[in-house]
N, C-alpha and C positions, 0 to 999 in steps of 0.2 A: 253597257256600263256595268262594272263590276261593285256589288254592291259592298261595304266595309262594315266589320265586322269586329265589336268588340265585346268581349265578355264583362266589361266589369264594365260595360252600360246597358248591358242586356237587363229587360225588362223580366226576367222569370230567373232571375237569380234573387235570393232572397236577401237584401242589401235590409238594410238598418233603418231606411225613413218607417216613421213609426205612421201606426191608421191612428187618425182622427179620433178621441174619442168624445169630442162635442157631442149633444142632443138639440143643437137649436136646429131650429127649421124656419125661413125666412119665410114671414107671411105674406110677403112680395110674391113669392111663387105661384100663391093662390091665386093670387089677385089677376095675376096676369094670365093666368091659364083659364079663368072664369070671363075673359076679355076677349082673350083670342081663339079660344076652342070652339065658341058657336061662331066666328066671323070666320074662320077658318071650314068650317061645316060648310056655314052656305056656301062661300066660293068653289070648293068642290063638289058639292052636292046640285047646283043652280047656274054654273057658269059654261058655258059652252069650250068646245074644246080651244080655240083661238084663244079666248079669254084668260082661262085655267093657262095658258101655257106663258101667256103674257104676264100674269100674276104669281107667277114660280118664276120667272126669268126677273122679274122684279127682285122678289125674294135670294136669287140666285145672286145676282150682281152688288148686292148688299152685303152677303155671306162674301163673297168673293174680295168688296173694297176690304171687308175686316181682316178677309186670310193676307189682302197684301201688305197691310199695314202692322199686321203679329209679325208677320216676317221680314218685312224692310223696315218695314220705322214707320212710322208718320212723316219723315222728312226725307224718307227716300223720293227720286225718280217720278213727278206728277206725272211727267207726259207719258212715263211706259206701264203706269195701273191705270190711266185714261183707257191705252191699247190695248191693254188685257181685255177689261172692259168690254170693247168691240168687239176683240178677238172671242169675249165668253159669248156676248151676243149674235153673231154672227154663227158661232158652233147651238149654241143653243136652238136658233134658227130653219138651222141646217138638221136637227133632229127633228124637229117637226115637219119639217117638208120631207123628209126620210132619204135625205139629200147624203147622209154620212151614216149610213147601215150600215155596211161593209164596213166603215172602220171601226163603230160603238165599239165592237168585243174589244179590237188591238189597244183601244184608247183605256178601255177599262181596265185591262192587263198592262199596261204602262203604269195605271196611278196605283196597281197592286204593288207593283216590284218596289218602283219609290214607296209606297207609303210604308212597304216591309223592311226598309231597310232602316226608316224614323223609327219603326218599333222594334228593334233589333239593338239601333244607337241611333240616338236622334241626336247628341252635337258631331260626331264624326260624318251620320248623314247630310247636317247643315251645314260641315266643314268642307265637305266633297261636292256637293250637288250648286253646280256654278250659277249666277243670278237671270242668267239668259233661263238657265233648265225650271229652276223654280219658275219662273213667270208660268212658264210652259205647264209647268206640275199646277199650281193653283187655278188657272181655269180649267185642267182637265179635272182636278181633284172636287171642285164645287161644282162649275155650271156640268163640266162632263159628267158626273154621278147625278145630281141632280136631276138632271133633263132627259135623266130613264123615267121620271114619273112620268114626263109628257108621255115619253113612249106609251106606258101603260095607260093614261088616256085614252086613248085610242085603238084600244081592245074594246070589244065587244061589251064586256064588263067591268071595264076600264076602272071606273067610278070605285065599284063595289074593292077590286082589287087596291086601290088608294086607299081608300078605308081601312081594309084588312093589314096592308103595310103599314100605318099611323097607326093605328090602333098598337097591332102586338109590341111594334117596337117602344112607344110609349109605354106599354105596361109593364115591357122587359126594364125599361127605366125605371118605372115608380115601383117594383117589385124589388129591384135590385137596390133602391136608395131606402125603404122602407125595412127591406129586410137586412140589408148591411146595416144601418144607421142602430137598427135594435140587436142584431146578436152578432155584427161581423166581426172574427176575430184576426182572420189570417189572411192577410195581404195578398193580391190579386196579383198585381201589378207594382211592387212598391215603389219604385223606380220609375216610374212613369202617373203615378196616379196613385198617391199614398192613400187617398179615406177608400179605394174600391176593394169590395175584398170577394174572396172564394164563396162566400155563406152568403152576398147581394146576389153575386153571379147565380148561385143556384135558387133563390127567390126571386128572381127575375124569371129566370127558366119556366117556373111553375106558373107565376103569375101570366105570363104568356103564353102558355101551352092553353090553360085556362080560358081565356079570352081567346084562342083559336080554336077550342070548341062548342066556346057560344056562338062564336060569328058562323060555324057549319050551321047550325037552328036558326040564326039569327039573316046572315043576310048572302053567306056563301054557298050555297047547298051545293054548289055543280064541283065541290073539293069533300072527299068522302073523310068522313070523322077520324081516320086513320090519317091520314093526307094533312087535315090542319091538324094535328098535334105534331107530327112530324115536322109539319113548315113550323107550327109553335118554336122546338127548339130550334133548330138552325136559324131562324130572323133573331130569338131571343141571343144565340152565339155570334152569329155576325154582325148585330147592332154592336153588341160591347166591342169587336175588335174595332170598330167602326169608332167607339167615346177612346179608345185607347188610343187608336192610333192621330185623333186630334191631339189627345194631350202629349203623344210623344210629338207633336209640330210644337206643340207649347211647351214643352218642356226644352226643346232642341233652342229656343228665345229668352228661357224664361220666365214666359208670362203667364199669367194664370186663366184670364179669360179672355176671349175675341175681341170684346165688346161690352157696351154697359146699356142696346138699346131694346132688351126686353130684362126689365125687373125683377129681382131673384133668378134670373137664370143669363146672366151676361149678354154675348150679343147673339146674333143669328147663326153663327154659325156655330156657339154651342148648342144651341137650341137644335140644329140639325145635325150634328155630327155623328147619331148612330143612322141618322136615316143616307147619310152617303153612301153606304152599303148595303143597307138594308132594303133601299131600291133596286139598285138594280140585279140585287140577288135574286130578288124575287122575278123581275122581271125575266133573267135570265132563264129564272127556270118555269116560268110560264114559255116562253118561248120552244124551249128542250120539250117539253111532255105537252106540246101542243093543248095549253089549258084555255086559249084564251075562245 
């Protein structure tokens, strides 16, 4: 499939939607991060791997009813996002029983190509990309990224590396909204994601570089202090292409959020959108330098 290609929807051309320059911060955010971050602990931290994997496939197919519903409608097709459904459970499945090795990588490399061409042009991409292929694109885009963390489970130090992946990529978030919100001046992404800007990106950078060399003292020792600053920025670089490239699927509709069923931060699958590549980067390159 040859991917289409327009300049004047291209997300790194510097177009005119102007950055946000609001200061509110929804105390909603807190609320729910102070709800879900320790329930979120234990079930990683205390849950057996079966468990863990049944409760990210939970989470997966929820992310997944939201992706089908941004892009069709709510009134589209019940019985063919019923199918997805299956069809995510079923794959997600088959990752755990390590039933679809051999295809992980080609699957991940298929949702790179589509999701490069949403952030390149996200309506000529929605224009082009036929309703059978989308189906096809949103379970590999959620439960397939996704259900690299089972993968990582199921390392030796499975747990710890879960951890290290939530961690950085959330701080590359709250670094990047903390420091954009206070000095961002110059547009990131305008075109795809007006409030992101150059000056969050590189406070994010830091704020996770950071946090990946506490976690070497803290709970990773067997990644040499060189090793987590290095994963620091590249998790902190491909989470953001990770929130961009949701927003060019939102932008390519539209619509602004997923969802409305976690507070101050819409639905699950904004909540996860930089960890869709943030997983299985990392996984990837656990696997490459035999880390695990």
């Amino acid at each position: 499939m040859s991917l289409p290609f327009d300049p004047q929807h291209s997300p790194f051309t510097p177009d005119s939607l102007p950055i946000s320059t609001s200061k509110k911060v929804d105390p909603r955010r807190l609320y729910s991060a102070l709800v879900f971050i320790p329930l979120l602990y234990l079930a990683i931290r205390y849950s057996p791997p079966w468990l863990f994997s049944l409760l990210l496939g939970t989470a997966s197919l929820l992310a997944l009813w939201e992706f089908l519903n941004l892009y069709f409608g709510t009134t589209h097709n019940l019985l063919l996002k019923v199918a997805s459904c299956i069809g995510a459970a079923i794959l997600l499945f088959s990752m755990y029983e390590g039933y679809s090795q051999a295809l992980n990588p080609w699957l991940f490399g298929i949702v790179n190509v589509i999701l490069t061409g949403f952030l390149f042009s996200p309506t000529a991409m929605k224009r082009h990309l036929s309703s059978w292929a989308a189906y096809f694109f949103g379970i590999l885009y959620v439960a397939g990224l996704l259900g690299h963390f089972i993968l990582l489970r199921q390392f030796d130090h499975g747990i710890a590396f879960i951890f290290f992946v939530l961690l950085i990529t959330w701080l590359a978030d709250t670094g990047g909204f903390v420091v954009g919100l206070s000095y961002g001046r110059l547009a990131l992404a305008p075109t795809l994601s007006p409030k992101k800007t150059i000056e969050g990106l590189i406070g994010g950078v830091i704020f996770s570089v950071f946090g990946a060399i506490i976690s070497h003292f803290w709970f990773i020792p067997f990644f040499s202090l060189w090793e987590c600053a290095i994963l620091g920025v590249g998790i902190a670089l491909i989470g953001a292409l990770g929130d961009l490239g949701e927003s060019a699927i939102k932008r390519s509709v539209r619509i602004k959020d997923s969802g409305t069923i976690i507070p101050g931060h819409g639905g699950v699958l904004d909540r996860m959108d930089s960890l869709l590549l943030t997983g299985p980067g990392f996984y990837y390159y656990v696997v490459l330098t035999s880390s695990a």
